[in-house]
C-alpha positions in Angstrom: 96.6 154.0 132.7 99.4 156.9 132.4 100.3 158.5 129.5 103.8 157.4 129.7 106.5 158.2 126.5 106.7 154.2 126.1 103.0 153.7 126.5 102.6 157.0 123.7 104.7 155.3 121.5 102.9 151.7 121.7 99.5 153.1 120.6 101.0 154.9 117.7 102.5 152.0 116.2 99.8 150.6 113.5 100.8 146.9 114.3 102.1 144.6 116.5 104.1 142.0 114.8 104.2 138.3 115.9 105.2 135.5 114.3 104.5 131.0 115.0 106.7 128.8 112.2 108.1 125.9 112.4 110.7 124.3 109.5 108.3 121.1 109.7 104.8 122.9 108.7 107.0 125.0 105.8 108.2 121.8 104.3 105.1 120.3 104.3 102.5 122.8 103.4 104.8 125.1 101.2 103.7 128.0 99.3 100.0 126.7 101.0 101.5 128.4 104.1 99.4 132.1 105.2 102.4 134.3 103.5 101.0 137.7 103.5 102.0 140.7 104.7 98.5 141.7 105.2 97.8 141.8 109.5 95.7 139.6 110.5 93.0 141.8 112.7 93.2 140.9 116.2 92.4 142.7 119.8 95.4 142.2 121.7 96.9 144.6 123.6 100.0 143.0 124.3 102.4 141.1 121.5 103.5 138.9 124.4 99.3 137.4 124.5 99.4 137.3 120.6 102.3 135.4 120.5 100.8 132.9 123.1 98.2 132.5 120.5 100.0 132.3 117.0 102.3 129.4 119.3 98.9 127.3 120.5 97.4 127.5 116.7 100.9 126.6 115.1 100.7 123.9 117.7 97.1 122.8 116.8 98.1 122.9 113.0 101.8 121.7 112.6 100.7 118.2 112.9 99.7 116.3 109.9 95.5 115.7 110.3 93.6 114.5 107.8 89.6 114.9 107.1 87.5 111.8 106.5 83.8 111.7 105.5 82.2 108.3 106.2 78.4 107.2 105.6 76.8 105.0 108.3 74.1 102.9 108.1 71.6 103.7 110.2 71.7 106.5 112.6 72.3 104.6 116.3 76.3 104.6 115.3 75.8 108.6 115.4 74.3 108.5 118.9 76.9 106.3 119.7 79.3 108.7 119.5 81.7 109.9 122.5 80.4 113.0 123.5 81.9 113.2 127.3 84.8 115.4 126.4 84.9 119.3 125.4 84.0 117.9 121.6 82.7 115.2 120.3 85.1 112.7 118.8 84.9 109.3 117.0 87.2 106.3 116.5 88.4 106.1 112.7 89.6 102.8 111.6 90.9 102.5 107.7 93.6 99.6 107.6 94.3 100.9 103.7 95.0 104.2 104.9 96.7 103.1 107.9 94.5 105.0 110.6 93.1 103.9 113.4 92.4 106.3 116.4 90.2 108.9 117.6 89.4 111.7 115.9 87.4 115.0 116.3 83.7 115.2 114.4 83.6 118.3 112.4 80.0 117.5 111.3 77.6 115.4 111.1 74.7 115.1 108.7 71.4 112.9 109.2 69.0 112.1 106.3 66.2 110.5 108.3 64.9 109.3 104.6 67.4 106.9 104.0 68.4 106.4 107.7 72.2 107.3 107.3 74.3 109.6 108.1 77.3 111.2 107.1 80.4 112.0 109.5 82.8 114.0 108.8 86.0 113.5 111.2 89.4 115.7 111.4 92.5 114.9 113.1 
């Protein structure tokens, strides 16, 4: 690449700056929310990639999830789980907490002793 005045100037700056808010995720999360001035160490060459990034994360995160940890009984509900997709996901019903839907397993842990499991879903 050619050592150009504007491409000179980009490698000297220390940082490039990019930014993925929404007024919704503030309300809700608060003083919770990443508010540092510290970088966040990345490899991107361009801000316009970075940006693509901070938008698909704020995306993935804006939404109100929740985590659940439920205990099975026996261990044939855990190999009945959907693994066809990308991820493996589960359907989480709780009529007292008002969920019912599908919902990514973020781990899963078998005690072959007691022939249970414990699932822990996210979404």
């Amino acid at each position: 690449m050619v050592a150009t005045p504007a491409r000179i100037g980009f490698i000297k700056e220390e940082f490039r700056h990019v930014i993925a808010e929404t007024a919704s995720a503030r309300a809700r999360h608060g003083n919770a929310a990443r508010e540092s001035e510290v970088p966040v160490e990345t490899y991107f060459d361009n801000p316009a990639d970075a940006q693509v990034i901070a938008d698909q994360r704020q995306a993935l995160l804006s939404p109100e999830r929740r985590r659940f940890r439920t205990v099975t009984r026996g261990i044939d509900e855990v190999l009945a789980l959907d693994y066809s997709g990308a991820v493996p996901v589960a359907r989480y019903v709780d009529t007292e907490r008002q969920v019912d839907g599908k919902m990514l397993v973020s781990a899963i842990v078998i005690d072959t002793d007691k022939q249970q499991a414990a699932v822990m879903v996210w979404g």
